[in-house]
N, CA, C and O atoms as a GROMACS GRO file, in nm:
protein
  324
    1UNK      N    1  16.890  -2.590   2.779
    1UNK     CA    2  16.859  -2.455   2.825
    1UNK      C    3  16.903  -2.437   2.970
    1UNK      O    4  16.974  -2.350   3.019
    2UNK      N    5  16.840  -2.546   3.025
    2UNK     CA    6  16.857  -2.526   3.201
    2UNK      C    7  17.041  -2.527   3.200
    2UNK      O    8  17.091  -2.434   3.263
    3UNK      N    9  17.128  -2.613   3.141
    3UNK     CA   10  17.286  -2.616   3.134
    3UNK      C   11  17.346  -2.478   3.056
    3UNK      O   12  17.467  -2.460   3.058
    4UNK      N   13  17.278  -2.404   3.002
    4UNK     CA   14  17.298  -2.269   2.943
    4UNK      C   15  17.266  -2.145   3.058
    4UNK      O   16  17.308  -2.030   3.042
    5UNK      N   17  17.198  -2.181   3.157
    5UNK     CA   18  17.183  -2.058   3.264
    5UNK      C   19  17.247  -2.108   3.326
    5UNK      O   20  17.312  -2.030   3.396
    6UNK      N   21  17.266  -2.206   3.340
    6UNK     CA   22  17.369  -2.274   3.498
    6UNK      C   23  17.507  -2.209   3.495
    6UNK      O   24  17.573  -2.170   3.591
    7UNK      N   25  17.546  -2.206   3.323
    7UNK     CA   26  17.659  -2.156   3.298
    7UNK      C   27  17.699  -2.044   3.296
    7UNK      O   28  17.807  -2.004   3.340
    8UNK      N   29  17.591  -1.966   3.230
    8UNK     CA   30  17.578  -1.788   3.259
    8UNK      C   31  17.628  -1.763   3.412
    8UNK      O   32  17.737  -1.713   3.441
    9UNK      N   33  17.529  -1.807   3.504
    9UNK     CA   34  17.515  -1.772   3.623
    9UNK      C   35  17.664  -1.780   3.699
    9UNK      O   36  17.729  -1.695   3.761
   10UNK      N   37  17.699  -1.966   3.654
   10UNK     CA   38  17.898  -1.965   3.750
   10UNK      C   39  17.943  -1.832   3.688
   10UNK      O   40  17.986  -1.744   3.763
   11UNK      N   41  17.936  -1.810   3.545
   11UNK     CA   42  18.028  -1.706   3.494
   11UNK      C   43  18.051  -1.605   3.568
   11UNK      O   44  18.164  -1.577   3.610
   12UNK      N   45  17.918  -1.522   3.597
   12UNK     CA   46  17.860  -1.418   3.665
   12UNK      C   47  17.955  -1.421   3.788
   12UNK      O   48  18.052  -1.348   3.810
   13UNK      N   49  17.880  -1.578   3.901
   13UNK     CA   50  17.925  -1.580   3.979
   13UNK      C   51  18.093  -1.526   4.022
   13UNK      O   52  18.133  -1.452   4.112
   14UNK      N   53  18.168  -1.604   3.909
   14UNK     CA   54  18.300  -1.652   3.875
   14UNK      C   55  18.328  -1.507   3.934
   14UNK      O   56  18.356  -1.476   4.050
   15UNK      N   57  18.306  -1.399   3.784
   15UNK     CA   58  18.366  -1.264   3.760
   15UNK      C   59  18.347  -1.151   3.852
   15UNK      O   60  18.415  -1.051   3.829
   16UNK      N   61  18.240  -1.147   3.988
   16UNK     CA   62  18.228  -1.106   4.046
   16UNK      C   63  18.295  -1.139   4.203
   16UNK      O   64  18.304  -1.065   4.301
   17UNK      N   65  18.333  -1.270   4.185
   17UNK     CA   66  18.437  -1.292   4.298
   17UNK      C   67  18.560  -1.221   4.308
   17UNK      O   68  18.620  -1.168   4.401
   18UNK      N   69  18.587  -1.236   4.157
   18UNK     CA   70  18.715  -1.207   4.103
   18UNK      C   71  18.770  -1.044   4.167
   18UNK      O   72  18.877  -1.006   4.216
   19UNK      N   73  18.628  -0.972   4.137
   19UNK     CA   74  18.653  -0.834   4.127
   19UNK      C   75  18.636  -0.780   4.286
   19UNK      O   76  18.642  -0.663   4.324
   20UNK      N   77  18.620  -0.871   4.346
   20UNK     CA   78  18.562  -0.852   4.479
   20UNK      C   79  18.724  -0.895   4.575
   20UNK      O   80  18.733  -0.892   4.698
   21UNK      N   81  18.814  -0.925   4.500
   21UNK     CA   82  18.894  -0.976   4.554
   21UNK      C   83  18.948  -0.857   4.670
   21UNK      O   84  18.957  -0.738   4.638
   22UNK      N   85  18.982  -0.903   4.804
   22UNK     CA   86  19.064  -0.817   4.857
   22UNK      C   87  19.208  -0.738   4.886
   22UNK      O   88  19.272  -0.806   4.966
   23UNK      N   89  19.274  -0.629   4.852
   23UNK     CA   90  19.381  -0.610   4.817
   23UNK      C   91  19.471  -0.592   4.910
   23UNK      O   92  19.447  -0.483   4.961
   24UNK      N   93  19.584  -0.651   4.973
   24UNK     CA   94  19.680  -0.634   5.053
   24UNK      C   95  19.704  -0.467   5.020
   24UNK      O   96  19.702  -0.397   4.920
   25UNK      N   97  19.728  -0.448   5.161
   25UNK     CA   98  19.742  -0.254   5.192
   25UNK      C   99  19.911  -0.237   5.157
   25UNK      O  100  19.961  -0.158   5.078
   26UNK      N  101  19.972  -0.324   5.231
   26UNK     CA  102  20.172  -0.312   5.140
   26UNK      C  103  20.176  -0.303   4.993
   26UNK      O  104  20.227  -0.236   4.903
   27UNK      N  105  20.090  -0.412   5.017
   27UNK     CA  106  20.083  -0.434   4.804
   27UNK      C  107  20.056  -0.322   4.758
   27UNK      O  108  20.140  -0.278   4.679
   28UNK      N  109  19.918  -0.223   4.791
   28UNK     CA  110  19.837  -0.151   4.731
   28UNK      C  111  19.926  -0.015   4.734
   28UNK      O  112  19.908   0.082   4.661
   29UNK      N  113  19.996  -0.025   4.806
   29UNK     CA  114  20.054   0.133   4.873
   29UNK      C  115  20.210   0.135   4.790
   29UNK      O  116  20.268   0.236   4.749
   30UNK      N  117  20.260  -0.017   4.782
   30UNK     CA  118  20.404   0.010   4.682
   30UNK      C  119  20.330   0.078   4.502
   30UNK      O  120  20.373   0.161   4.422
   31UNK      N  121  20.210  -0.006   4.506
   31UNK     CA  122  20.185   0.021   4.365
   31UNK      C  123  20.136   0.157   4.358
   31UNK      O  124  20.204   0.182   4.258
   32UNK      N  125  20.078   0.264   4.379
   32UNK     CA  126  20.011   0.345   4.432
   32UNK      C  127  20.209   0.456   4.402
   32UNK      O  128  20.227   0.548   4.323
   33UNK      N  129  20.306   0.399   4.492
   33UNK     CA  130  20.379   0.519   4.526
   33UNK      C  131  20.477   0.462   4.420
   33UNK      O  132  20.576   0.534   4.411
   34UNK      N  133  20.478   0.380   4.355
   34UNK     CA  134  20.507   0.341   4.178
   34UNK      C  135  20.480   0.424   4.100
   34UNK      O  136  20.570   0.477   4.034
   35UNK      N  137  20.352   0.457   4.085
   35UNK     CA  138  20.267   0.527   3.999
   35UNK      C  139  20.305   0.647   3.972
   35UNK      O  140  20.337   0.691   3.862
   36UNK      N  141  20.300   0.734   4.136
   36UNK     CA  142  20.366   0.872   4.166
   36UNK      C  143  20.464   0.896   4.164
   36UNK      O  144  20.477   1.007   4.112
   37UNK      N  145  20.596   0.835   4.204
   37UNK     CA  146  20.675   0.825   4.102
   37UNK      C  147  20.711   0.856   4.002
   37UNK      O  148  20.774   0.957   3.970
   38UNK      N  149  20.664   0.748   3.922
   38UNK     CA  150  20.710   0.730   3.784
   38UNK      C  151  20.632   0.905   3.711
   38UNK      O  152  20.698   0.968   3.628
   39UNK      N  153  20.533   0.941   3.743
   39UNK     CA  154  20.487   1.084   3.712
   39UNK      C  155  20.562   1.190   3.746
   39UNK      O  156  20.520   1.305   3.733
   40UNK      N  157  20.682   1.162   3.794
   40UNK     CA  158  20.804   1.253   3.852
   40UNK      C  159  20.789   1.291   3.915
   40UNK      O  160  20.844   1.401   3.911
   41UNK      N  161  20.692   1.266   4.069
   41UNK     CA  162  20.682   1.380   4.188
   41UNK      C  163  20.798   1.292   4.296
   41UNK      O  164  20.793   1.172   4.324
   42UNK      N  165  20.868   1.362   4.328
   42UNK     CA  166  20.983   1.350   4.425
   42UNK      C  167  20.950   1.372   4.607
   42UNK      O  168  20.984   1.294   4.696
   43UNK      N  169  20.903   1.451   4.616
   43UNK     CA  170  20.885   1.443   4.737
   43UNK      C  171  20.738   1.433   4.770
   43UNK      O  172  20.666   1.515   4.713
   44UNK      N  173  20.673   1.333   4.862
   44UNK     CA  174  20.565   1.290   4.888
   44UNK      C  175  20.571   1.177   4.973
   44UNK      O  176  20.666   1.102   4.993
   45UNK      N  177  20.413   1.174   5.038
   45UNK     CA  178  20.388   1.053   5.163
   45UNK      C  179  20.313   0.971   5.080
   45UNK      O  180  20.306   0.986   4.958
   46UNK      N  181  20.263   0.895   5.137
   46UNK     CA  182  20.168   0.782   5.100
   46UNK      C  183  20.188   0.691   5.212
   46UNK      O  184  20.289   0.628   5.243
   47UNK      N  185  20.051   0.696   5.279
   47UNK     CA  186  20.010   0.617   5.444
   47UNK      C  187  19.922   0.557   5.421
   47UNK      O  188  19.859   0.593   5.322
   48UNK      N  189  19.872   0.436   5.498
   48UNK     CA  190  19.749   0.323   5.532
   48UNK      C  191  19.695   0.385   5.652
   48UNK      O  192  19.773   0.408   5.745
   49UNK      N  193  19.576   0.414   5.663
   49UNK     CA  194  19.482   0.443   5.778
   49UNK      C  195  19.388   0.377   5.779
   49UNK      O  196  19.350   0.339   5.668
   50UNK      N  197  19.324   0.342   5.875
   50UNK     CA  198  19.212   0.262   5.927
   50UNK      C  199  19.104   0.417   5.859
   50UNK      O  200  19.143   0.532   5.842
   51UNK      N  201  18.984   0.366   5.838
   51UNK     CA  202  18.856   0.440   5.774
   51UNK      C  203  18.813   0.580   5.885
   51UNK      O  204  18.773   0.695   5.866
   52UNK      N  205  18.846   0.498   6.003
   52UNK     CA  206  18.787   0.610   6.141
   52UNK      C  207  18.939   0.745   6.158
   52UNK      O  208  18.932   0.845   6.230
   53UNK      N  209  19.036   0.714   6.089
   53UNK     CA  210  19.134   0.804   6.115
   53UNK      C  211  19.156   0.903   5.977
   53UNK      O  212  19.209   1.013   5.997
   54UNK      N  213  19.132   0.880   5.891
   54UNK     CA  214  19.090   0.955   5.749
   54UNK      C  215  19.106   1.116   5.788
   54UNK      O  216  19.182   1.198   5.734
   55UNK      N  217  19.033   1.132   5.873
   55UNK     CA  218  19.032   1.331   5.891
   55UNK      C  219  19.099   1.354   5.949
   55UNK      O  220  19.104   1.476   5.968
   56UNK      N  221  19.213   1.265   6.031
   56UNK     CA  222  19.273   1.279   6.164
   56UNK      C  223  19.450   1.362   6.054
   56UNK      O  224  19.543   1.424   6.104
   57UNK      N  225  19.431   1.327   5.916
   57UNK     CA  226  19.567   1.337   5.842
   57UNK      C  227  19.519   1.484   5.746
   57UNK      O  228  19.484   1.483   5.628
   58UNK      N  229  19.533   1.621   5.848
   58UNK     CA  230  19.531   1.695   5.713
   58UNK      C  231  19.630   1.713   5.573
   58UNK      O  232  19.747   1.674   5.566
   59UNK      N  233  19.580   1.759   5.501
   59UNK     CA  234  19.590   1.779   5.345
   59UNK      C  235  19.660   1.657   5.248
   59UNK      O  236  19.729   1.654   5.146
   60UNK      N  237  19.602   1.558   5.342
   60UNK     CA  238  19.616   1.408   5.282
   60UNK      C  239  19.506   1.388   5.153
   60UNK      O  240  19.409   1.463   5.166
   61UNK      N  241  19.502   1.303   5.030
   61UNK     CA  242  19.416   1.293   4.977
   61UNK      C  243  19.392   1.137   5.009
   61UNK      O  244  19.480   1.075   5.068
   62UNK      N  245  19.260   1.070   4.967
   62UNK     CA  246  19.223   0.922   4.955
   62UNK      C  247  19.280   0.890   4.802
   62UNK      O  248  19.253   0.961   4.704
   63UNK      N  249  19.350   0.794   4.798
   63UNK     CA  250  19.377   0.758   4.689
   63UNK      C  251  19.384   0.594   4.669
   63UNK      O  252  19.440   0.554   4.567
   64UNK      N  253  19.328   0.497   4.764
   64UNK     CA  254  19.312   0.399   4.749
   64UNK      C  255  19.199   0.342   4.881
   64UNK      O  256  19.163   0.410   4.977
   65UNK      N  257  19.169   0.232   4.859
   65UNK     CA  258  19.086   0.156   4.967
   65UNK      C  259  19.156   0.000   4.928
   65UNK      O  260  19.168  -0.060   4.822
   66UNK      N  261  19.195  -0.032   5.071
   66UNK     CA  262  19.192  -0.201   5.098
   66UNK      C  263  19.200  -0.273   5.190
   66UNK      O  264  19.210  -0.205   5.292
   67UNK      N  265  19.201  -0.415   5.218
   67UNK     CA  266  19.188  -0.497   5.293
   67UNK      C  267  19.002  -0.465   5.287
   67UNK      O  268  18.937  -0.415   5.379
   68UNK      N  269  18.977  -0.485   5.223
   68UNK     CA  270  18.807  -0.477   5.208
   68UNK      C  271  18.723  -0.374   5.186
   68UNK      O  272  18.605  -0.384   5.150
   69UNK      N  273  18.787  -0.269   5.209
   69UNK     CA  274  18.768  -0.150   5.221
   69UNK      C  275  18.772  -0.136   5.442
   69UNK      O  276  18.677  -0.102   5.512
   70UNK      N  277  18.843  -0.156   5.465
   70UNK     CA  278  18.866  -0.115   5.639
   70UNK      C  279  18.953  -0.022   5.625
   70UNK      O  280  18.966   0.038   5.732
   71UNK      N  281  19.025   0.022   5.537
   71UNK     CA  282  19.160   0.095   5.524
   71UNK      C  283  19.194   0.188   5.430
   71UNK      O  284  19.211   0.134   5.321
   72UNK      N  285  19.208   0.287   5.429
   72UNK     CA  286  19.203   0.387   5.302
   72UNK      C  287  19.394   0.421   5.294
   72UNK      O  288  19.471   0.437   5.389
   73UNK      N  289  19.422   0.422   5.146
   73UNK     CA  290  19.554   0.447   5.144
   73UNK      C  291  19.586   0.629   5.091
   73UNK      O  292  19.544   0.667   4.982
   74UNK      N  293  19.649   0.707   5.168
   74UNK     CA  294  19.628   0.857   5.158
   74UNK      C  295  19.761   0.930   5.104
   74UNK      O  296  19.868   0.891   5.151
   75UNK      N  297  19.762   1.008   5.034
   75UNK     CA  298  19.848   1.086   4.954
   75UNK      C  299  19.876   1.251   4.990
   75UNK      O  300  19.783   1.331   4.995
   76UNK      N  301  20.003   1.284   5.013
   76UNK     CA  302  20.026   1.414   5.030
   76UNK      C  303  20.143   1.421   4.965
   76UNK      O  304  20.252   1.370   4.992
   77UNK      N  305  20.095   1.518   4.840
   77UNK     CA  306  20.252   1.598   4.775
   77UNK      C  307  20.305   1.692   4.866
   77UNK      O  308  20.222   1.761   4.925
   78UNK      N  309  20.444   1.712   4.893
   78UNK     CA  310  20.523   1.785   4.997
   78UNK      C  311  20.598   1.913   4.931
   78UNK      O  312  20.660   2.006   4.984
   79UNK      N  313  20.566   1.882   4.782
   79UNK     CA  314  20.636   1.988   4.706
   79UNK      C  315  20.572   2.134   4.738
   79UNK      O  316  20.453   2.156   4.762
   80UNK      N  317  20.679   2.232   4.733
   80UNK     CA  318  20.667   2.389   4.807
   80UNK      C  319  20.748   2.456   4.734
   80UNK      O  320  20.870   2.444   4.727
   81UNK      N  321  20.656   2.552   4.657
   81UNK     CA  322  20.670   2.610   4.533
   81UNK      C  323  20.734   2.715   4.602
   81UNK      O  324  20.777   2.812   4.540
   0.00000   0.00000   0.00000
């Protein structure tokens, strides 16, 4: 019994490290402007900001968090109908 919770628990442990992992902001931001992309939008930004500069980027959206969440990755379509 006691070797049946021990095991639950690493599992637990295990899968929550896992998910906790932290994501490189280059990494996060190629995949991110992959995405948009491939959805056919052509003209557009996609920037890394520190958390305290967020409002400083109007009509940016949040579309990612990483490096722990210190860094939000932000989106603006440029298209002009």
């Amino acid at each position: 019994m006691k070797k049946a919770i021990l095991l639950v628990t690493s599992a637990l442990l295990f899968s929550v490290s896992a998910q906790a992992e932290i994501k490189d902001c280059d990494e996060l931001k190629d995949e991110i402007q992959t995405k948009i992309e491939n959805n056919g939008v052509e003209d557009f930004d996609v920037i890394v900001v520190e958390n305290d500069e967020v409002n400083d980027h109007e009509g940016f959206k949040v579309v990612g968090s990483c490096e722990g969440g210190s860094h939000k990755v932000l989106y603006k379509n440029n298209y002009k109908a």
